[in-house]
C-alpha positions, -999 to +999 in steps of 0.1 A: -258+025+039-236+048+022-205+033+005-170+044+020-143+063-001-110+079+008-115+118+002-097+136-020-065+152-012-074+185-006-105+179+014-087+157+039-061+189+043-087+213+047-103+192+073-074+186+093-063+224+092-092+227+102-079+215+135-050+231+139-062+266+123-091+286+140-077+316+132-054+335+128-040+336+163-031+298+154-011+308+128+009+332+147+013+309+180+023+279+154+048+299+136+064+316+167+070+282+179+089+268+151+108+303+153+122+291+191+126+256+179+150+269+154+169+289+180+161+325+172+168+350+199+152+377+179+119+376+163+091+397+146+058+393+147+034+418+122-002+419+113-028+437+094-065+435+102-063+413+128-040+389+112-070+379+086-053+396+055-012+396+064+012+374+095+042+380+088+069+362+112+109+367+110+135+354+129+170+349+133+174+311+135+188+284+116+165+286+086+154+256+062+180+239+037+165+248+001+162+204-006+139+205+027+116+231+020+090+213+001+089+185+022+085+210+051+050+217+037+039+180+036+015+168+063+035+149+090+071+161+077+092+175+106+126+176+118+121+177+154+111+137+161+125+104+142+115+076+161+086+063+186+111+069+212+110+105+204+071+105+217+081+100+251+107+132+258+096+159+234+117+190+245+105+210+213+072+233+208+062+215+182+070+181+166+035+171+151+046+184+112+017+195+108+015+233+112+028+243+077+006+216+058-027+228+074-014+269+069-002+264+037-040+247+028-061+278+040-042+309+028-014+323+004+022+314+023+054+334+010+083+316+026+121+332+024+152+315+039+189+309+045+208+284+068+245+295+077+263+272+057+243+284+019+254+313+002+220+325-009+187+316+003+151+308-010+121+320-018+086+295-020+053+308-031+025+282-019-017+289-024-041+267-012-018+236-006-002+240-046+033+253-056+032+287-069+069+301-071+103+282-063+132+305-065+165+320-053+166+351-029+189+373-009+181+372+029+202+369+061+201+336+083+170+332+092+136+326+082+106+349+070+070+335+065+047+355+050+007+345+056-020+365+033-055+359+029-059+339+057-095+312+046-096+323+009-106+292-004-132+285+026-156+310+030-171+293+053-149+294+079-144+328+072-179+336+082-170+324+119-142+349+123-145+381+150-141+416+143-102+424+134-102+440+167-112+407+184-086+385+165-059+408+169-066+408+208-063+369+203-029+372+182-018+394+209-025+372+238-002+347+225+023+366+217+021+377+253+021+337+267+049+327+245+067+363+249+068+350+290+076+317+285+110+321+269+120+356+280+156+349+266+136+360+233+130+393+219+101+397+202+087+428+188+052+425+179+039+450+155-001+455+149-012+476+120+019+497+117+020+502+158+046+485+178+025+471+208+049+447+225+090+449+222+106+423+250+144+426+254+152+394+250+176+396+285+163+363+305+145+382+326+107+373+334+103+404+356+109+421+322+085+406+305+057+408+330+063+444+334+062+452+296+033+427+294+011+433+321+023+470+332+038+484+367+004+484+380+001+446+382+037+439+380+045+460+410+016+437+434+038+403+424+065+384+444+089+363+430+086+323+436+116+298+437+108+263+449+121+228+443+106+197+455+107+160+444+123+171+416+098+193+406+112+233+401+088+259+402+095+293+400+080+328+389+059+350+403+025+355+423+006+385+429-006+394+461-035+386+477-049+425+472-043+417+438-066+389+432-091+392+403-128+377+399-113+358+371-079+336+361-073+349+330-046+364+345-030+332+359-002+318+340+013+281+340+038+273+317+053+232+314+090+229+303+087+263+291+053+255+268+021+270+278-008+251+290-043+250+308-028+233+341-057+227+361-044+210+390-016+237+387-043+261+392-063+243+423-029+240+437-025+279+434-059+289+453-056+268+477-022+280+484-045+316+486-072+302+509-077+325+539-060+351+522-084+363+495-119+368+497-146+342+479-147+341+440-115+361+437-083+342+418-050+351+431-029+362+394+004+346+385+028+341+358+053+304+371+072+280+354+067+243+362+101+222+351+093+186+352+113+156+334+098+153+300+094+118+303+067+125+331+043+148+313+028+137+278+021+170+256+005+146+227-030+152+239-043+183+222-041+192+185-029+232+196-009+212+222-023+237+246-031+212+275-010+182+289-012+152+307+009+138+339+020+105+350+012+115+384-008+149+395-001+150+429+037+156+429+028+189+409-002+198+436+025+192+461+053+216+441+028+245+434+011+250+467+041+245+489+061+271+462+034+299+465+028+292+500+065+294+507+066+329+487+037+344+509+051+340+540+082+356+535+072+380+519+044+388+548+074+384+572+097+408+548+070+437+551+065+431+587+107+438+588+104+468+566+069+482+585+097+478+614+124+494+605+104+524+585+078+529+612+081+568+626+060+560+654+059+532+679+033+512+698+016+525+720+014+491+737+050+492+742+056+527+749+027+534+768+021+498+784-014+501+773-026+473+755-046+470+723-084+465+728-092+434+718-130+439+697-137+400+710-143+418+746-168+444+732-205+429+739-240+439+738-256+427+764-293+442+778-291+475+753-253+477+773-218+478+761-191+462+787-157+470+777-131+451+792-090+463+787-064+457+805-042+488+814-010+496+833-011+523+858+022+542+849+020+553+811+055+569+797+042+603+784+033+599+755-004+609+733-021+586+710-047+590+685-076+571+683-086+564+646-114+544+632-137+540+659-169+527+644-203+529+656-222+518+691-233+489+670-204+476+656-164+471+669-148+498+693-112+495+682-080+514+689-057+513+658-024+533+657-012+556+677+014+590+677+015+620+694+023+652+670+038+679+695+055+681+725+025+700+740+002+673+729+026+651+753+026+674+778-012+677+779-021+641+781+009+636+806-015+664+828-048+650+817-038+617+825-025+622+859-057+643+870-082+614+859-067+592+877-083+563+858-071+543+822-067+558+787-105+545+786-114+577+798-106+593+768-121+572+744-150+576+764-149+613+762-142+614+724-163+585+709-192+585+735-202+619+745-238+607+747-230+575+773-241+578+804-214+561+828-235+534+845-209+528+867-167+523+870-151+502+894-115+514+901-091+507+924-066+532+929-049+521+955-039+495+926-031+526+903-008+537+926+016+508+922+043+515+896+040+482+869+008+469+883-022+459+859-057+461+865-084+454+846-111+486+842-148+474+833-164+507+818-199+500+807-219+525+784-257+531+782-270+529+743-291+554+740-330+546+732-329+542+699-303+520+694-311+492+719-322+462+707-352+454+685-370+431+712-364+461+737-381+489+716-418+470+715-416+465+674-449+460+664-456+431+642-446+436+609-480+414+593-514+405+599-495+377+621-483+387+654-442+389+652-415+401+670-379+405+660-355+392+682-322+402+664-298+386+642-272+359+649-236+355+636-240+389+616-260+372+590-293+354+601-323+372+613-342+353+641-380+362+641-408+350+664-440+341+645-467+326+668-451+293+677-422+293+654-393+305+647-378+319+612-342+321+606-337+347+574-309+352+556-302+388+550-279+386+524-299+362+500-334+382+508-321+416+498-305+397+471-336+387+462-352+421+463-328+442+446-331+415+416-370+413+414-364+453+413-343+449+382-363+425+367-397+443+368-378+475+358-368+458+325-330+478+324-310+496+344-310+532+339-298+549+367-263+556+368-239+573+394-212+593+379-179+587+392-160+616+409-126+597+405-127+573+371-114+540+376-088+525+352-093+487+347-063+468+338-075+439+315-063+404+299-062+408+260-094+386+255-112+405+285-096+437+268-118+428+239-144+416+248-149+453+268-143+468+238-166+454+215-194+455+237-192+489+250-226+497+236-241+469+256-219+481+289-239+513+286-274+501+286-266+486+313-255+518+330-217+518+327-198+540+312-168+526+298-141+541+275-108+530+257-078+539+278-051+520+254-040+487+249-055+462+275-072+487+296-104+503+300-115+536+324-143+535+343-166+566+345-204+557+357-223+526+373-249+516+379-263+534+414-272+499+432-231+489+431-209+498+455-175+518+439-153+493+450-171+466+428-171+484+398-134+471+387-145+433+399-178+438+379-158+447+345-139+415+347-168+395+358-190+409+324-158+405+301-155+368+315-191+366+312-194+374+275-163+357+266-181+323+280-216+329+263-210+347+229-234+325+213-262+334+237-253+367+249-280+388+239-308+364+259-287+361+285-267+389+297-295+411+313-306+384+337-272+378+347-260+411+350-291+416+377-279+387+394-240+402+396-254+438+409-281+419+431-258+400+445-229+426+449-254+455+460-270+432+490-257+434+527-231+407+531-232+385+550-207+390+586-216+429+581-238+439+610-266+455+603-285+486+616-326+483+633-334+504+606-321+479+579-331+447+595-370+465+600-365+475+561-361+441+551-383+419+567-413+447+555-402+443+522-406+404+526-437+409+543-451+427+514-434+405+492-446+368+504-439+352+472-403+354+477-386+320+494-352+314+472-324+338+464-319+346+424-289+313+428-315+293+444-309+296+481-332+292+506-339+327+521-355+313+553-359+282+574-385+275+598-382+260+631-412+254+653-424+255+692-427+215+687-395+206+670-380+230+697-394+206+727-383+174+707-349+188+714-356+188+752-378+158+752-408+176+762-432+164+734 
């Protein structure tokens, strides 16, 4: 065995800055922080390739007395904790003393400062952990630090660095976090020569969001102000047509400090559950303020996750606060939909009511539509909009009459049918129905205020009445018949003396991915008529960016549109155009989490993401022609039992098992 020996000096500090500095975006988040601690209401953040060859940081606060400042570059030197006691309510950023010893240990530091109480201030010159230059210099209050050559003396770690682009996208993503948690704070962030970010400094986190995030995604949020058990939360939640296929975009920020907060976040989506669809992630930017006795920030070296005493009080805070904020503001736009409405219900002002789709059925290739209707309408027209198919729901949406002589004409038309507002839906959406028979009363009409309930039943025509009714032939060498689909989703098939349940969704899944796969790439592409502009976190921003090359072999074209966003002209032709924003974020997460595998990788998963987003859904119903489509293609295709996540696509259910049931075998 190896003898142990304390290491030298400087190896131990590059080690432990090693830590603390990954790059340079640790640098700037470090430095900003001790900015705030010191008070500053105006700082400056500017960088040069990414932050790799200059940071420089200045700020108005209460600077460094010239007997500290060498001690302020020893490892565990700090002003901001004295005693054990300290430990255990830590209302500052930082309080480790360790940020300056590991910066100071990787790259050339230039430090000039001035407290308010010293007529001139200093300048330090520090390389690689040794003392360069001690001497006096002009400056206002304040403090400047100047960081060059960031991992001169370790090459090594210089070799793990992104593309400039790539680090200043990270640089820029914390000035963005720490820019929102202390909006009191003006901070001007500068980025080779360009001023990218300027906050006003006015208390306001609206400001911030909307200079951060832009009036695209700022105008979808709602503010949030909640207390409870002493826990205060407040901020802002977007709304639920606002959610994203990621959280990069979801903010929590403890006592004012940023950090990963998962039961924050759980409490979050379940506060969205029922409101957004499955694997989107409802975007917010919310303050959590909590006695600092009762969270512990001591448990990461970049202090960027925390621990609780107890979890659930904050479950408890978070859900109830966004919950809270939904609701009224659901009820505030049902009030302003009130009051800015030009035309009113027809269910009020004609005494018509709404036709409830629960009451459309198909039953023996028929349609029986069931409404309830009031014999004496006030004269006014309606408008029937988006009536869907035979197949799918007959609904009645809003309603307005546009002229007087529209009135006047339904009033007449009306009168001389003697028979519900059906009839003209019948007219308009079912010129092809054959009226298989009306029961009215009309003595009934005739009674002012009266309802009655009118049964109208249609005839489908021939070719759309139900597979079983049209004599399918069997699809296989086996003798089937199709007997429909259940629920919207599961195709029931009679094989011999079973029965197989397919799932739609994960068997064209399956299809459309095999496709891919045996095709090797995806080269078709449909050009966009419309491009779609992309709003983007930083780190998804660069991720795009950098990888634009790979976005086009894999049939999208993607362009630059500025600063955290990206536009949208082509995709691939097997995804729909309202998943091609959800897709972006979903690759830009995607090669964010497997960098160090992306090139194996990416393919397959990109044909599972279009697979799975091109395939029927699941609760969509589904036309003869598509349900014959698919269970030919698994015909022809017997090899194919699991969906690309490993799904089942069928189940089997047989004559026997069937009579178990009923205790006949």
């Amino acid at each position: 065995m190896k003898r142990v020996r304390v290491l030298d000096k400087c190896v131990a500090e590059l080690i432990a800055a090693g830590e603390i500095v990954e790059r340079p975006a640790s640098v700037v988040k470090e430095l900003l922080e001790n900015s705030i601690d010191a008070g500053a209401d105006k700082i400056t953040i500017e960088i040069k390739h990414g932050g790799v060859c200059l940071i420089k940081i200045s700020d108005n606060g209460s600077g460094i007395y010239r007997e500290d400042i060498r001690n302020a570059f020893l490892r565990n030197a700090t002003s901001k904790i004295s005693s054990q006691e300290d430990l255990d309510s830590i209302k500052t950023l930082g309080f480790r003393g360790e940020a300056l010893a590991s910066i100071c240990a990787v790259s050339r530091v230039e430090l000039v400062t001035l407290c308010s109480d010293e007529k001139i201030g200093t300048r330090y010159v520090i390389e690689g952990g040794e003392e360069v230059l001690f001497e006096d210099a002009g400056r206002a209050q304040g403090t400047t630090f100047t960081v060059r050559d960031l991992f001169f003396n370790t090459p090594a770690r210089m070799k793990f660095l992104k593309k400039d682009v790539a680090e200043g996208n990270a640089v820029s993503a914390v000035v963005d976090k720490i820019a929102m948690s202390h909006p009191e704070v003006a901070i001007r962030f500068i980025r080779d020569g360009k001023v990218v970010v300027s906050t006003p400094g006015d208390r306001k986190l609206s400001s911030c969001i909307y200079l951060i995030y832009g009036k695209e995604i700022f105008d979808k949020m709602i503010p949030v102000d909640y207390s409870l058990e002493g826990i205060k939360v407040s901020g802002f939640v977007g709304r639920p047509e606002s959610a994203r296929a990621s959280r990069t975009l979801q903010n929590f920020f403890i006592n004012h400090r940023y950090a990963k907060i998962k039961i924050a976040s759980t409490a979050l989506e379940e506060a969205f559950k029922g409101s957004v669809m499955v694997g989107k992630h409802p975007v917010c930017v919310l303050y959590i303020d909590i006695s600092y006795a009762a969270v512990d920030v001591n448990v990461h070296p970049a202090k960027t996750e925390v621990r609780f005493i107890n979890e659930r009080p904050i479950f408890r805070a978070v859900y109830y606060a966004v919950k809270s904020a939904l609701l009224s503001d659901e009820t505030k736009k049902r009030m302003e939909f009130k009051e800015e409405s030009a035309s009113r219900d027809v269910a009020d002002e004609c005494n018509c009511s709404k036709i409830d789709p629960s009451k459309i059925k198909i039953e023996n290739s028929f349609i029986s539509l069931n409404c309830e209707v009031n014999k004496k309408p006030k004269t006014e027209n309606f408008q029937v909009d988006n009536c869907k198919s035979l197949s799918t729901d007959l609904r009645l949406s809003d309603y307005a009459y546009k002229s007087k002589e529209q009135e006047e004409k339904f009033t007449h038309e009306y009168k001389e049918s003697k028979v519900s507002g059906v009839d003209l839906i019948k007219e308009t959406f079912l010129p092809q129905s054959k009226n298989a028979g009306v029961q009215e009363n009309t003595e009934d009409l005739k009674k002012a205020g009266e309802k009655v309930v009118v049964n109208e039943i249609y005839e489908i025509p021939k070719d759309k009445q139900d597979l079983a009714k049209d004599n399918v032939k069997s699809i296989s060498s086996k003798e089937r018949v199709i007997l429909g689909e259940v629920f919207n989703c599961y195709i029931i098939v009679q094989e011999e003396d079973k029965l197989v349940f397919i799932d739609k969704h994960a068997a064209h899944e399956r299809i459309i991915y095999n496709k891919l796969k045996k095709d090797n790439k995806i080269t078709d592409s449909q050009l966009l008529l419309k491009p779609i502009v992309v709003y983007l976190d930083k780190s998804e921003y660069s991720a795009i960016i950098e990888n634009l090359d790979l976005l086009s072999d894999s049939g999208y074209g993607v362009e630059n549109f500025g600063e955290g966003s990206v536009i949208v002209r082509s995709i691939p032709s097997y995804l729909g155009i309202s998943d091609a924003e959800d897709s972006i974020v979903e690759i830009a997460g995607y090669i964010l989490d497997n960098r160090a595998s992306l090139d194996t990788k990416y393919m397959d998963w990109l044909y599972h993401n279009i697979a799975c987003r091109s395939a029927i859904k699941g609760g969509m119903v589904s036309s003869n022609e598509e349900i014959l489509s698919l269970t030919d293609s698994l015909d022809k295709n017997p090899d194919i039992m699991y969906c690309p996540h490993g799904r089942p696509i069928y189940i089997e259910l047989s004559k026997k098992d069937i009579e178990k049931q009923f205790g006949r075998a």
